[in-house]
Structure formats: structure tokens, C-alpha cells
mmCIF file of the C-alpha atoms, coordinates in Angstrom:
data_MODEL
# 
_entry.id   MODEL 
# 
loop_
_atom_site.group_PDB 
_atom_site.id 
_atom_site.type_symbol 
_atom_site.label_atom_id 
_atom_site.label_alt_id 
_atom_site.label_comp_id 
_atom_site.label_asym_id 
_atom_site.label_entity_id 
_atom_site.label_seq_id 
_atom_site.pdbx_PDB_ins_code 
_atom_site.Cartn_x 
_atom_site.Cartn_y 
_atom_site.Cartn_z 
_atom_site.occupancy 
_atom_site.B_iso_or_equiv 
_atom_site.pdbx_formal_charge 
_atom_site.auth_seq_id 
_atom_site.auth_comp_id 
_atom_site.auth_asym_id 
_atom_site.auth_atom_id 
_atom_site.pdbx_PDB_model_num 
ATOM 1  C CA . UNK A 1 1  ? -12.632 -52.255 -13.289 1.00 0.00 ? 1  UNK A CA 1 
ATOM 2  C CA . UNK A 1 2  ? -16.317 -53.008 -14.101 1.00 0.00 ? 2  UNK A CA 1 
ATOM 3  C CA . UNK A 1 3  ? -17.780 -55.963 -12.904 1.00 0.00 ? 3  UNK A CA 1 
ATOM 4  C CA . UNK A 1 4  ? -21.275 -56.944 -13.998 1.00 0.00 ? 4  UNK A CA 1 
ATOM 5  C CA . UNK A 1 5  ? -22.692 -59.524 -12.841 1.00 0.00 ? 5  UNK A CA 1 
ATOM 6  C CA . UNK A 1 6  ? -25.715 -61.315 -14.218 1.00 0.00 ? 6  UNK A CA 1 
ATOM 7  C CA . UNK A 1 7  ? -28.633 -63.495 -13.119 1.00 0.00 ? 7  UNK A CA 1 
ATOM 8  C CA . UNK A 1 8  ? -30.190 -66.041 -15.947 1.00 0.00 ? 8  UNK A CA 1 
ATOM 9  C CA . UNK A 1 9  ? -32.631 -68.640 -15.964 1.00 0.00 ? 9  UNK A CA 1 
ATOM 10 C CA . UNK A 1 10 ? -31.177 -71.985 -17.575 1.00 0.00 ? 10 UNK A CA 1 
ATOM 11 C CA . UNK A 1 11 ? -31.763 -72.426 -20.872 1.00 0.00 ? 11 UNK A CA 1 
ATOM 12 C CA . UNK A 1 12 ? -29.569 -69.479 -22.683 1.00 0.00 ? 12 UNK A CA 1 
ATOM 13 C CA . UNK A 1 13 ? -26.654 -70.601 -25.426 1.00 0.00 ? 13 UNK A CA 1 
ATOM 14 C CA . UNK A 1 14 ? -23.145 -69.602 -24.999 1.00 0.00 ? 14 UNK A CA 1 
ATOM 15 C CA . UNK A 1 15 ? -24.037 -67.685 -28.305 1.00 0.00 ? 15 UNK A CA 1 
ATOM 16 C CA . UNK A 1 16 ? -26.421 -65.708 -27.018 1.00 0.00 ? 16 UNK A CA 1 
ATOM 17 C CA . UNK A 1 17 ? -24.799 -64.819 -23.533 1.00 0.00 ? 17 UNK A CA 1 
ATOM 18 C CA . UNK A 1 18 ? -21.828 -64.153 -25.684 1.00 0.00 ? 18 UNK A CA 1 
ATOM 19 C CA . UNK A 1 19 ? -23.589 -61.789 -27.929 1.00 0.00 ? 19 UNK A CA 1 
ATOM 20 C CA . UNK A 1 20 ? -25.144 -59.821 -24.867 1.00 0.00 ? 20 UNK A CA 1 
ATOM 21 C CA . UNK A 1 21 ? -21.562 -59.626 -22.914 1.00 0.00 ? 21 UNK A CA 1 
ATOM 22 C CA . UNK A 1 22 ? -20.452 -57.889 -26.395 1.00 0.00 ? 22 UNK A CA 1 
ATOM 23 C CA . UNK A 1 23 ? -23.261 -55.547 -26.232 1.00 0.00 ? 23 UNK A CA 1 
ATOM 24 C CA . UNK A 1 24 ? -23.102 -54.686 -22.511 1.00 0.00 ? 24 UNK A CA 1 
ATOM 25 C CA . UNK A 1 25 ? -19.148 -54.216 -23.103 1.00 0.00 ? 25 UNK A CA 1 
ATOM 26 C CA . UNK A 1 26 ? -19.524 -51.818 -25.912 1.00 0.00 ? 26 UNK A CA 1 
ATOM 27 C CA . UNK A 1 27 ? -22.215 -49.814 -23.424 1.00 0.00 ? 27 UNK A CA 1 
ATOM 28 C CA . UNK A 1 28 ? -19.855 -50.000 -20.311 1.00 0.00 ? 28 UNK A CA 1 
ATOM 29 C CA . UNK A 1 29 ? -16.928 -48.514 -22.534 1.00 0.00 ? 29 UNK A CA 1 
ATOM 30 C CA . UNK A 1 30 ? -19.082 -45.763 -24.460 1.00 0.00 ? 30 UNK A CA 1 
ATOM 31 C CA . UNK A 1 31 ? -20.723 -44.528 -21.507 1.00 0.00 ? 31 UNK A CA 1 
ATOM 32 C CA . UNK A 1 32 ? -17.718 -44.937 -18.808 1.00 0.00 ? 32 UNK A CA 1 
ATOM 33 C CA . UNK A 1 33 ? -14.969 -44.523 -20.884 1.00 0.00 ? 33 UNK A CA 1 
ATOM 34 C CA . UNK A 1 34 ? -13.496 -47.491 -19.028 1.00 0.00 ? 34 UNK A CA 1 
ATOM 35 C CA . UNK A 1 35 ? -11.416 -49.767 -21.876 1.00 0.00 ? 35 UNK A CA 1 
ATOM 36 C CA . UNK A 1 36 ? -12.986 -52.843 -22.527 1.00 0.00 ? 36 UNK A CA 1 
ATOM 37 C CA . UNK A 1 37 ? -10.258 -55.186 -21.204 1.00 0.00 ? 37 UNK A CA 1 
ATOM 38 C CA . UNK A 1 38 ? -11.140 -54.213 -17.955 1.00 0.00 ? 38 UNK A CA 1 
ATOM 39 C CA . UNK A 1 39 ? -14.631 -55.203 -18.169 1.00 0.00 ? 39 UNK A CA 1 
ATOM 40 C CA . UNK A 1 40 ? -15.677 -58.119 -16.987 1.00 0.00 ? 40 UNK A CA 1 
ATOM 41 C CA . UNK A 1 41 ? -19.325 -59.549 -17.480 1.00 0.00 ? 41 UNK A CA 1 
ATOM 42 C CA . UNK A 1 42 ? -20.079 -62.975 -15.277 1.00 0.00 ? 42 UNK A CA 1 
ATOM 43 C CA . UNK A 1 43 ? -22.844 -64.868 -15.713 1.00 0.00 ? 43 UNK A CA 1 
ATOM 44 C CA . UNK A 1 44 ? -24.843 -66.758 -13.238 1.00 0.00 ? 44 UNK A CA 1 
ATOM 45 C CA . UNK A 1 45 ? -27.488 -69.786 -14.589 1.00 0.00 ? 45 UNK A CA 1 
ATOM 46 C CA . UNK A 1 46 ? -29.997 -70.495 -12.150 1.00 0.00 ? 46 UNK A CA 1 
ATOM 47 C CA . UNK A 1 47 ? -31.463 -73.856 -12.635 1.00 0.00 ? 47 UNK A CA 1 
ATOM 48 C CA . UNK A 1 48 ? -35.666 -73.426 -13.304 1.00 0.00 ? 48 UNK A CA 1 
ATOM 49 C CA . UNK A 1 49 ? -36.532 -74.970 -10.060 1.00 0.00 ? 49 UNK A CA 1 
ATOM 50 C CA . UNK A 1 50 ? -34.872 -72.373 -8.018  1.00 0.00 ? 50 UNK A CA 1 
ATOM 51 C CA . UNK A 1 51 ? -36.551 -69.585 -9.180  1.00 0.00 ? 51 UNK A CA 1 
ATOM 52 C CA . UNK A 1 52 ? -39.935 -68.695 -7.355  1.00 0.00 ? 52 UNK A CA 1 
ATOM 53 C CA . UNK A 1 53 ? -41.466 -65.585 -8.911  1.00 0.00 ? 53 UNK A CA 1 
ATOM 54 C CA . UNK A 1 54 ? -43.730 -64.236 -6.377  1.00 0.00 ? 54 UNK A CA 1 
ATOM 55 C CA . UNK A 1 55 ? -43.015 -66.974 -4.191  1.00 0.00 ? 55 UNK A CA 1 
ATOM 56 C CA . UNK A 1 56 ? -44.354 -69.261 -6.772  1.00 0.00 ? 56 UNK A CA 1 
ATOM 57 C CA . UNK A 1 57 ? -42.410 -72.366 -8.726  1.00 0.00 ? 57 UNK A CA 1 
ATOM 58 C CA . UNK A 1 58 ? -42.060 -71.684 -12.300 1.00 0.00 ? 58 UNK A CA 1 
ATOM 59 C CA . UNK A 1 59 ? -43.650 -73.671 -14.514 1.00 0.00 ? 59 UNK A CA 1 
# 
């Protein structure tokens, strides 16, 4: 079973996460050969001010 998990800054729409987990599916499937129902793609917001790029606070 593939599990992908994925780190985003806030700020994405369902639409777009939704349109990525189709893409990443289709990927998983034509390069695995794994069937897509047992793909699952999680993803994980992370709120701006918890994200330090080179120890930094982005702006």
C-alpha cells in the first residue's frame, strides 16, 4: 500500500490539493503498478508561523 505523505504551508484549496493527490495517484500507479485504491496521499498544513526556513520566520 503506498502511503505518501505531504508537507504544505497553509494557504492551499481543497481544489488544488485535490488536483495534485490525482496527479501523484496516476504517477504511483503508472510507475508501481500498485492499483490506485491502495494509494493513499495525506496531507499535512503547517500553519506559516511554524515554518523557519533557514532558521528564519517566514514572512
Amino acid at each position: 500500500m503506498p502511503l505518501v505523505h505531504i508537507e504544505l504551508v497553509e494557504g492551499r484549496t481543497n481544489e488544488q490539493k485535490t488536483a495534485l493527490a490525482q496527479e501523484i495517484a496516476e504517477s504511483i500507479v503508472k510507475h508501481t503498478g500498485a492499483p490506485k485504491s491502495a494509494i493513499h496521499i495525506i496531507f499535512n498544513d503547517m500553519k506559516k508561523e511554524n515554518y523557519f526556513p533557514a532558521g528564519e520566520a517566514k514572512k
